[in-house]
Backbone as CSV, one residue per row, in Angstrom:
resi,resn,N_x,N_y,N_z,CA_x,CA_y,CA_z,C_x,C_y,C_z
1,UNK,23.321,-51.154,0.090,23.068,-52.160,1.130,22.649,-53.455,0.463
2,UNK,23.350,-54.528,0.703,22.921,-55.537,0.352,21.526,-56.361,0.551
3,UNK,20.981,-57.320,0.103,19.651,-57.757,0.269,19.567,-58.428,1.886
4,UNK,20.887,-59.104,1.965,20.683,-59.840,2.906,20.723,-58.583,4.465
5,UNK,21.867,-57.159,4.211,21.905,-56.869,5.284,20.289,-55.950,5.378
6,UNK,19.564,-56.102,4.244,17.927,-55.125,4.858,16.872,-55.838,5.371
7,UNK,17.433,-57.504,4.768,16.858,-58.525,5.218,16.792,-58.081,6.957
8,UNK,18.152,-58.347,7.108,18.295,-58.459,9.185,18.133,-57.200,9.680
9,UNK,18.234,-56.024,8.709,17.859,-54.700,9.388,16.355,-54.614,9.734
10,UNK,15.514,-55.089,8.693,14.040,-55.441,8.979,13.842,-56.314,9.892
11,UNK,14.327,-57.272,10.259,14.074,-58.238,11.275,14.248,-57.571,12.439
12,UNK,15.087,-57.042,12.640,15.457,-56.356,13.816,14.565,-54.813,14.569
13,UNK,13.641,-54.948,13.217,12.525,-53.722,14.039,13.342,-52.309,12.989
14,UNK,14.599,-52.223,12.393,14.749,-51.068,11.725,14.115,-51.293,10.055
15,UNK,14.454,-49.909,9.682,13.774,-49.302,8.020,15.225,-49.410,7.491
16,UNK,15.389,-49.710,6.146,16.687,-49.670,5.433,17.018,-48.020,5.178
17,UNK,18.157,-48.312,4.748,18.214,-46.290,4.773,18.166,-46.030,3.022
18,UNK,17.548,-44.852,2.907,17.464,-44.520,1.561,18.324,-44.811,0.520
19,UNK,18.282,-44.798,-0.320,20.110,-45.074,-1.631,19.952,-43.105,-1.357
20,UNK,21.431,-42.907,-1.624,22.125,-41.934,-1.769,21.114,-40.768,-2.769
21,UNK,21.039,-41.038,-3.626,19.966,-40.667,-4.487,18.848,-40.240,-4.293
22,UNK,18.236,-40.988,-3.188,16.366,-40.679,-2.898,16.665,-39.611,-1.783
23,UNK,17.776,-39.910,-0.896,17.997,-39.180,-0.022,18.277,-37.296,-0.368
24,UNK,18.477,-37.423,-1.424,19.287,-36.118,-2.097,17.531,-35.384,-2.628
25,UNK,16.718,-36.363,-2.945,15.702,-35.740,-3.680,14.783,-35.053,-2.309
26,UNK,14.549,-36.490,-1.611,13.639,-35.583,-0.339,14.423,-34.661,-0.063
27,UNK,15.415,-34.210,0.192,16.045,-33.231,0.753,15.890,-31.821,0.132
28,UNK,15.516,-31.725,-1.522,15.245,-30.725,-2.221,13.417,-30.715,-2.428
29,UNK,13.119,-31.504,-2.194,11.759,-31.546,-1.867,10.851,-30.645,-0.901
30,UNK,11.991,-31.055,0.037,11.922,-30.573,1.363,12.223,-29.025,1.433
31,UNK,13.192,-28.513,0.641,13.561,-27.232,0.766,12.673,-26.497,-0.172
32,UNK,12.108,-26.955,-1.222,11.625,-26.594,-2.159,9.803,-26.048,-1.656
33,UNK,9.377,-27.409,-1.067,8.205,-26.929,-0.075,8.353,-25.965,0.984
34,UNK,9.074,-25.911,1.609,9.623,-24.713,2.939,9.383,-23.237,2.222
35,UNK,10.191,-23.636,1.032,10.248,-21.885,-0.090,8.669,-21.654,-0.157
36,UNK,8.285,-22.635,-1.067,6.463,-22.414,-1.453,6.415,-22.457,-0.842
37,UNK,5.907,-22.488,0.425,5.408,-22.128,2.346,5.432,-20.910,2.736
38,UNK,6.823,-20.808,2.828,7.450,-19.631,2.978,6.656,-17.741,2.416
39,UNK,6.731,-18.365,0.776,6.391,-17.485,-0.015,4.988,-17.142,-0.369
40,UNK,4.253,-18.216,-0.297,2.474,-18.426,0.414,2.329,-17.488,1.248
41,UNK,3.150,-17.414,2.507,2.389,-17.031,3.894,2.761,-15.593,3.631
42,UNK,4.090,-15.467,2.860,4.482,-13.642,2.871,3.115,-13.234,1.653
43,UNK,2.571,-13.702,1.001,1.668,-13.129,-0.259,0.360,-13.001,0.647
44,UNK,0.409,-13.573,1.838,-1.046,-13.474,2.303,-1.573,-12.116,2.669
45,UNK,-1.078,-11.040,3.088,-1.267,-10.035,3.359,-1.591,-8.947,1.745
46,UNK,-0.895,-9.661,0.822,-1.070,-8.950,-0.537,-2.481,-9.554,-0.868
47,UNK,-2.631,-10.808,-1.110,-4.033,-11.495,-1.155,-5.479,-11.172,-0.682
48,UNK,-5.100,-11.438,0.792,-5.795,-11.093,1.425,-7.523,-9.911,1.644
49,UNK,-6.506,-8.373,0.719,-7.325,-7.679,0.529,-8.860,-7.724,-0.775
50,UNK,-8.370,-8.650,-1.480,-9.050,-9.166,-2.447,-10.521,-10.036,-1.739
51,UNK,-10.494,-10.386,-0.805,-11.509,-11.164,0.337,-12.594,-10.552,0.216
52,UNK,-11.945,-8.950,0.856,-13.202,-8.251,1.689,-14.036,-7.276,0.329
53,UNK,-15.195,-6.874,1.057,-16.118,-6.109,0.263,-16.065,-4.883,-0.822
54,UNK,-14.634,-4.548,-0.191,-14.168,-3.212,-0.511,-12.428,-3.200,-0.455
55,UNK,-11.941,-3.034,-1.354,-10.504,-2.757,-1.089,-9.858,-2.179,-2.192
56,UNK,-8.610,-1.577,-2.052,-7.719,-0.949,-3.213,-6.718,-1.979,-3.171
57,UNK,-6.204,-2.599,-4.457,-5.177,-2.961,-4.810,-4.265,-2.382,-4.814
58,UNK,-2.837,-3.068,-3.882,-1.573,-2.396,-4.318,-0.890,-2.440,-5.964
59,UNK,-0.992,-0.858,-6.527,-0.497,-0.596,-7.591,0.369,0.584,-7.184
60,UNK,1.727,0.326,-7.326,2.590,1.451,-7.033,2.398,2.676,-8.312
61,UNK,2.345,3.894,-7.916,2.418,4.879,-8.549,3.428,5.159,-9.277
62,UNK,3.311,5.346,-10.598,4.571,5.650,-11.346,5.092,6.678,-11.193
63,UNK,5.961,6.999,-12.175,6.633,8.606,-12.020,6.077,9.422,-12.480
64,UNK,5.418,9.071,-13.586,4.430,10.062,-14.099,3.169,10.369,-13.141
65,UNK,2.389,9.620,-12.362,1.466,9.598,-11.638,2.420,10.433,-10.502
66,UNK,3.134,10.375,-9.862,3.466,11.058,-8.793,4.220,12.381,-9.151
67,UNK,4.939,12.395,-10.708,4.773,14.337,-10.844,3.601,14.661,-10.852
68,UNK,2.548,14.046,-11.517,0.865,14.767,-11.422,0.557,14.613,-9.991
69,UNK,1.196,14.514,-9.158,0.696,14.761,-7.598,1.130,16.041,-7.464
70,UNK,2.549,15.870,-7.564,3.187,17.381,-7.297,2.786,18.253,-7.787
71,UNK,2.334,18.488,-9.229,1.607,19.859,-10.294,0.318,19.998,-9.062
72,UNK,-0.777,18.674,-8.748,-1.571,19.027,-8.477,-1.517,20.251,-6.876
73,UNK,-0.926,19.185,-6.215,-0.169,20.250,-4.795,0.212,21.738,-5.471
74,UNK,0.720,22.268,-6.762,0.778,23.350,-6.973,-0.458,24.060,-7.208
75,UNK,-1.122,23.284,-7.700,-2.782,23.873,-8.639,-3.446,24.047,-7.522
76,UNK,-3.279,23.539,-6.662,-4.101,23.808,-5.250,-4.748,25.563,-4.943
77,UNK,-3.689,26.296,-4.783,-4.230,27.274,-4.905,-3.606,27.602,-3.146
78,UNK,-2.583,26.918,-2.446,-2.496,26.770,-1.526,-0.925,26.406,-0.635
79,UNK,-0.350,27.401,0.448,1.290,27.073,0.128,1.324,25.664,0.454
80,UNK,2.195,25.053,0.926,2.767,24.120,1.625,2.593,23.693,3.127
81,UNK,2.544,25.049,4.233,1.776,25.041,4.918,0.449,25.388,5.209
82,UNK,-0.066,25.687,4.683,-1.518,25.630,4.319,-2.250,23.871,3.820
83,UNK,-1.298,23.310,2.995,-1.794,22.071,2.912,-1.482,21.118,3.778
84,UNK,-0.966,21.495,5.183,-0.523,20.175,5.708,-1.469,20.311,7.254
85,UNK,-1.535,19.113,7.863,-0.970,17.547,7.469,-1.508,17.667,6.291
86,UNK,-1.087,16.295,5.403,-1.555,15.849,4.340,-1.563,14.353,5.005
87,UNK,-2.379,13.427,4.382,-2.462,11.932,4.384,-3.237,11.358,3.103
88,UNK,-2.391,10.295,2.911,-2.648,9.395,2.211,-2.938,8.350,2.234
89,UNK,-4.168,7.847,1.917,-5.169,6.693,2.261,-5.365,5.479,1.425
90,UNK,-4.493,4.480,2.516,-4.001,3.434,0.990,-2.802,3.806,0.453
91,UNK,-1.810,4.750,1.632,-0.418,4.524,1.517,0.367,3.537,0.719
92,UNK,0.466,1.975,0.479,1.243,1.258,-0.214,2.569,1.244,0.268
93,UNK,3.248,1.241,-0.586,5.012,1.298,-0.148,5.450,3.016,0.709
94,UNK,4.516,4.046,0.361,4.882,5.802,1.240,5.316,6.183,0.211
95,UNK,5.934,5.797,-1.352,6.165,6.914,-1.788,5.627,8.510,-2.288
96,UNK,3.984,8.042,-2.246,3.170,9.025,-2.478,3.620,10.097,-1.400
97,UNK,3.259,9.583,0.186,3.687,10.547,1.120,4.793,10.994,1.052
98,UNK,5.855,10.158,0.615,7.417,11.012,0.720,7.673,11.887,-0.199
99,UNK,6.941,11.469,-1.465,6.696,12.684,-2.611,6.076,13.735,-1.767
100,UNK,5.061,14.080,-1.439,4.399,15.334,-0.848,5.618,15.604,-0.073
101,UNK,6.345,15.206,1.196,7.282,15.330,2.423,8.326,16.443,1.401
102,UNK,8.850,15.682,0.663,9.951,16.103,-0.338,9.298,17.875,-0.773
103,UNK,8.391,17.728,-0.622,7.769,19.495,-1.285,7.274,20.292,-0.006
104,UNK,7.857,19.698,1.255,8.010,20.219,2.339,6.305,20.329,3.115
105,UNK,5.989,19.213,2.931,4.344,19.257,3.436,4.130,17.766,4.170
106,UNK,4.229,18.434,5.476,4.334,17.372,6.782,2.938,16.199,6.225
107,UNK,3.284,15.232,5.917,2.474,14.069,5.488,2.371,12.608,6.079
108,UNK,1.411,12.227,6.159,1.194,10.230,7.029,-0.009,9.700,6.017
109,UNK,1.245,8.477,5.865,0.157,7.748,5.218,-0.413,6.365,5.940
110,UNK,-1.664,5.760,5.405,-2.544,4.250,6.478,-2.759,3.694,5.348
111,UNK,-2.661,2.228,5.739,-2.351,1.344,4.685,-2.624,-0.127,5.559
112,UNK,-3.344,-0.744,5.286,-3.678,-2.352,5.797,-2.950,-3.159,5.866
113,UNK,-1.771,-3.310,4.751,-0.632,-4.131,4.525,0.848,-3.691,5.644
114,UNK,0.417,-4.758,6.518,1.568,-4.746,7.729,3.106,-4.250,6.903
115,UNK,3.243,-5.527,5.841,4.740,-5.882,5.087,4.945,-4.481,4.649
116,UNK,3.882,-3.608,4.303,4.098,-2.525,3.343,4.492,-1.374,4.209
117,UNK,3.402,-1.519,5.279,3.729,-0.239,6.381,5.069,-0.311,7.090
118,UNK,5.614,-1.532,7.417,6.588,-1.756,8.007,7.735,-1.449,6.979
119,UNK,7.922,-1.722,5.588,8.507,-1.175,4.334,8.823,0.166,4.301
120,UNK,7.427,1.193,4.464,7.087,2.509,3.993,7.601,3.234,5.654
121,UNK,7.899,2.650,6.693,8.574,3.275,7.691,10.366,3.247,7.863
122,UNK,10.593,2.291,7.034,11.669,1.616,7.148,12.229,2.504,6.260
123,UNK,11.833,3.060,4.862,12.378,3.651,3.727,12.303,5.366,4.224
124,UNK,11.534,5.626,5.197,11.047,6.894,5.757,12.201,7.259,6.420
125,UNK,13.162,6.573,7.170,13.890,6.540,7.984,15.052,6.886,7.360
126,UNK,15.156,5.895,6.600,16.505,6.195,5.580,16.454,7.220,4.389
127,UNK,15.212,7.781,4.825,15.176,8.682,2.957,15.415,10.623,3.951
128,UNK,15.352,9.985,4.989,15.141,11.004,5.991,15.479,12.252,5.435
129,UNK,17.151,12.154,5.310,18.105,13.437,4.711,17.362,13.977,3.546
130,UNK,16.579,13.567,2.599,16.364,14.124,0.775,14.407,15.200,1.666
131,UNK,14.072,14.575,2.672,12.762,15.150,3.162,12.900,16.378,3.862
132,UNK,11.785,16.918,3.153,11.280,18.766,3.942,10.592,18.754,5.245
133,UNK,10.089,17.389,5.267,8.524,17.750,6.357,8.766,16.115,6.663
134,UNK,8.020,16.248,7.880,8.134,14.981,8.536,7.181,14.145,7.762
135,UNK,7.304,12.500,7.938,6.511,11.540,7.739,5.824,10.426,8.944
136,UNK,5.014,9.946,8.461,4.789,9.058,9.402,3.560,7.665,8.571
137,UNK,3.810,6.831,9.323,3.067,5.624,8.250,2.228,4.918,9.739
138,UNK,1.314,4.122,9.258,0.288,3.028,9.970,-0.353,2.405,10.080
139,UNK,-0.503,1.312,10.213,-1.490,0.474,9.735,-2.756,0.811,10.314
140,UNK,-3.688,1.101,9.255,-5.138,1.196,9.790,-6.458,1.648,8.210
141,UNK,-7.343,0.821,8.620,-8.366,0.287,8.099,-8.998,1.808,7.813
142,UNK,-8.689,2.654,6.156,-9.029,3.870,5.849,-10.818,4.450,6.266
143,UNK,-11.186,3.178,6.194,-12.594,3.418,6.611,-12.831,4.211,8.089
144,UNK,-11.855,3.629,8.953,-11.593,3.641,10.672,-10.820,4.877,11.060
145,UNK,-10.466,5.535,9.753,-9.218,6.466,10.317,-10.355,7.791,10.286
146,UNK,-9.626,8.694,11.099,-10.049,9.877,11.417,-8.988,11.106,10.474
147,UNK,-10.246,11.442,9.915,-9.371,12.307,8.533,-10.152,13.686,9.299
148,UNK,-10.708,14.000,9.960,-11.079,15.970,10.244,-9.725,16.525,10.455
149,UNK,-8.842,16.246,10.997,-7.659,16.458,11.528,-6.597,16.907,10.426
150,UNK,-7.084,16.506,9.400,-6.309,17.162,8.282,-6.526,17.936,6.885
151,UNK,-5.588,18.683,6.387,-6.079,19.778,5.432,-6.317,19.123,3.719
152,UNK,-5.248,17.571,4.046,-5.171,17.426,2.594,-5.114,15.997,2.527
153,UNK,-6.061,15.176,1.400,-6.011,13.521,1.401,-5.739,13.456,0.053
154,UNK,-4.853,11.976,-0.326,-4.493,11.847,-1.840,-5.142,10.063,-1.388
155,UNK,-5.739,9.977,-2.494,-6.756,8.659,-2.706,-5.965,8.216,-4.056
156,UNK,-5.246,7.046,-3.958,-5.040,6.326,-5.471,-6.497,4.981,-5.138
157,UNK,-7.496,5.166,-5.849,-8.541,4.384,-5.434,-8.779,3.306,-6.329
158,UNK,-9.722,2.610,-6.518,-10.717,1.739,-7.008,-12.007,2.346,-7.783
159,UNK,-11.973,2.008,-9.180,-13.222,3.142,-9.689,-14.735,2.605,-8.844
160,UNK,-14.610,1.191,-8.609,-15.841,0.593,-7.382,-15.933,1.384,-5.896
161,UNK,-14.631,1.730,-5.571,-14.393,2.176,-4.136,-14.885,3.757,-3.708
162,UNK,-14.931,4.582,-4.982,-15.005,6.237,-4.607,-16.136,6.434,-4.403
163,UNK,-17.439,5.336,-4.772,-18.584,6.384,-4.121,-18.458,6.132,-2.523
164,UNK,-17.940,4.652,-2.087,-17.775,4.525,-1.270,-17.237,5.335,0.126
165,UNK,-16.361,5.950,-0.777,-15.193,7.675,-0.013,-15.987,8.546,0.374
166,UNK,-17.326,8.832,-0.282,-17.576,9.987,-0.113,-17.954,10.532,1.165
167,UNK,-18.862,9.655,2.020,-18.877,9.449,3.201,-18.126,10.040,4.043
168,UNK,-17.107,9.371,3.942,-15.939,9.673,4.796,-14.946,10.405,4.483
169,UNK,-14.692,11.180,3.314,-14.104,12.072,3.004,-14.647,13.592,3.391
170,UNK,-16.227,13.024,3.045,-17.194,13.976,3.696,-17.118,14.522,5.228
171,UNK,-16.076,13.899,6.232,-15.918,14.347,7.349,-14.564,15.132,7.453
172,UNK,-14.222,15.693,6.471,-13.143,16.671,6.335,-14.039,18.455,6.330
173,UNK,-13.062,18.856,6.915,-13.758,20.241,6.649,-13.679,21.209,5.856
174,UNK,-14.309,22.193,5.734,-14.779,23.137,4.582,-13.534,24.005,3.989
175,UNK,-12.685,23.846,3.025,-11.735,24.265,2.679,-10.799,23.403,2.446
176,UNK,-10.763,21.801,2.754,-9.834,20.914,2.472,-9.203,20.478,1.376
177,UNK,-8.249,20.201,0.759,-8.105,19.666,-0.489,-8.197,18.189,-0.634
178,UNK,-8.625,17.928,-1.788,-8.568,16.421,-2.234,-7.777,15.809,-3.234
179,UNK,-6.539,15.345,-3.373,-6.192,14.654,-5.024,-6.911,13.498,-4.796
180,UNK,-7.204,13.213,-5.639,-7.935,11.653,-6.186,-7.294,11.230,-7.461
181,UNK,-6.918,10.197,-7.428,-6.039,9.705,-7.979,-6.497,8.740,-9.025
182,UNK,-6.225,8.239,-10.175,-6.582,7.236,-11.252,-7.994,7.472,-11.798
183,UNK,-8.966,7.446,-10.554,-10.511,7.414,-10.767,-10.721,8.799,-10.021
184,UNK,-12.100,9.861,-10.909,-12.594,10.403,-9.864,-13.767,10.180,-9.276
185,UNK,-14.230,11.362,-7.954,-15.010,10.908,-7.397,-16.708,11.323,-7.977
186,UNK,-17.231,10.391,-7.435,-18.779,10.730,-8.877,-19.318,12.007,-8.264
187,UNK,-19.916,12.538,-8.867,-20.873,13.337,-8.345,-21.432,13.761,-7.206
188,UNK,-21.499,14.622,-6.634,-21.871,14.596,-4.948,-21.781,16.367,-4.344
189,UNK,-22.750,16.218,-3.198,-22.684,17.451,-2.359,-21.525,18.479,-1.865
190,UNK,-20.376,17.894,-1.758,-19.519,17.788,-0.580,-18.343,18.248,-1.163
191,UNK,-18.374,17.982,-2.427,-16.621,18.014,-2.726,-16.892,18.918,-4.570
192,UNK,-16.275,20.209,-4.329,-16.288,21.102,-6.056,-14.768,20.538,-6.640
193,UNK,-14.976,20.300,-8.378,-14.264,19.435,-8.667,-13.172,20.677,-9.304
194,UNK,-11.712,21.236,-9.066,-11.128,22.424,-9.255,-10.882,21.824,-10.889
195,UNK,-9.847,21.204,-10.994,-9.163,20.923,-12.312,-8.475,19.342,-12.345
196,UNK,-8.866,19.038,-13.409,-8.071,17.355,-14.203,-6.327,18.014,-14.789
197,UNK,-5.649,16.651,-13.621,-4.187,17.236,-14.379,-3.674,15.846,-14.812
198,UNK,-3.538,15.754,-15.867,-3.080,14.531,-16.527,-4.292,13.530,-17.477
199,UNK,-3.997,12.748,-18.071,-5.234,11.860,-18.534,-4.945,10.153,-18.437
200,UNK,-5.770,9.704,-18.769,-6.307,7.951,-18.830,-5.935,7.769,-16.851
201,UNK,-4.910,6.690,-16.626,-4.546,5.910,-15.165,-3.868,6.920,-14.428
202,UNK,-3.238,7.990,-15.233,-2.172,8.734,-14.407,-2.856,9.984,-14.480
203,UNK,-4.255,10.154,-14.651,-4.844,11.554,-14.333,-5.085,11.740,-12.796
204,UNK,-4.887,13.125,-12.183,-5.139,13.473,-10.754,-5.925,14.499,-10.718
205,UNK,-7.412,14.461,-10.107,-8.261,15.385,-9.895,-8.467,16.176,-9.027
206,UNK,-8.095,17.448,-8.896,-8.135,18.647,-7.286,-9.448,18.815,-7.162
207,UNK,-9.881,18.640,-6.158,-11.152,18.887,-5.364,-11.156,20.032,-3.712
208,UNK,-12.145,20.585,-4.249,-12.141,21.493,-2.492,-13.357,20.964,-2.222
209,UNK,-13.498,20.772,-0.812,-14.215,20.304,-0.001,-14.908,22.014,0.544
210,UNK,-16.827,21.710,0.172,-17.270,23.102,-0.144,-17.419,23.306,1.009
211,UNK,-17.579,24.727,1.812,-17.608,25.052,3.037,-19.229,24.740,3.890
């Protein structure tokens, strides 16, 4: 645009229009902020748990950590139906639960992370055909959930978080099983510690809950 025509475009109450160039940059500017926006607001739910007083970080379980689930489900001392329901507290993505499902032991896991639960139902659905035992996933605050109702809990925890468990693990009844996962649980009334299967992050500890 020439000088003279931004001259009369300004006179006239209008803005000159960008050069070709500036126009191209806001435009990736623009898309570029939308992404970071975008990708901000999806991390908030991962974030988030880091806030409060108490929480487990999502760390997906490896393969090695989730055969030491399965040995432990054997070491139990207990069939398949005998251990179920099972739930898992601090579900994550469900593969923990679909591991147990897969060894034919009706399992639900609760988990805070909407993105994850909505993930871990979504993969439940489609993994349907390879599963023994039903699944089920939900969002809810492990503290809030009602665990008497079941025979068997797998905790991938927080070494800060387990004395915290005991409490409320403590409202399971006399004969229940426990894996505890990464960390075990300290010392206490409530829970005899059976056997350590694995060592360092990927060790899993069987516990019976004493009568």
């Amino acid at each position: 645009m020439s000088s003279e025509n931004a001259l009369l475009s300004a006179l006239e109450g209008g803005k000159p229009s960008p050069p070709p160039n500036r126009r191209a940059g806001l435009i990736v500017a623009g898309v570029v902020g939308g992404v970071g926006l975008a990708v901000s607001l999806a991390a908030i739910p991962f974030l988030t748990p880091a806030l409060r007083r108490v929480c487990i970080p999502y760390v997906p379980a490896t393969p090695t950590q989730l055969a030491n689930v399965t040995r432990a489900l054997g070491r139990t001392g207990l069939t398949t139906k005998e251990l179920a329901p099972l739930i898992d507290l601090g579900s994550g993505d469900g593969r923990v639960v679909m591991e147990c499902a897969k060894q034919g032991i009706a399992s639900s896991g609760v988990e805070l992370n909407s993105i994850l639960v909505a993930y871990s139902k979504w993969k439940g659905l489609t993994s349907r055909s390879s599963l023994a035992a039903p699944v089920s996933f939900r969002r809810k605050d492990i503290f809030k959930t009602d665990v008497v109702s079941y025979k068997t809990a797998v905790i991938f925890g927080a070494e800060s978080l387990m004395g915290d468990l005991v409490p409320k693990l403590g409202e399971m009844r006399g004969g229940s099983r426990l894996l505890a996962c990464r960390f075990p649980l300290p010392e206490n009334g409530d829970w005899e510690m059976m056997e350590q299967i694995g060592e360092g992050i990927d060790a899993v500890w069987v516990y019976c809950r004493k009568e």
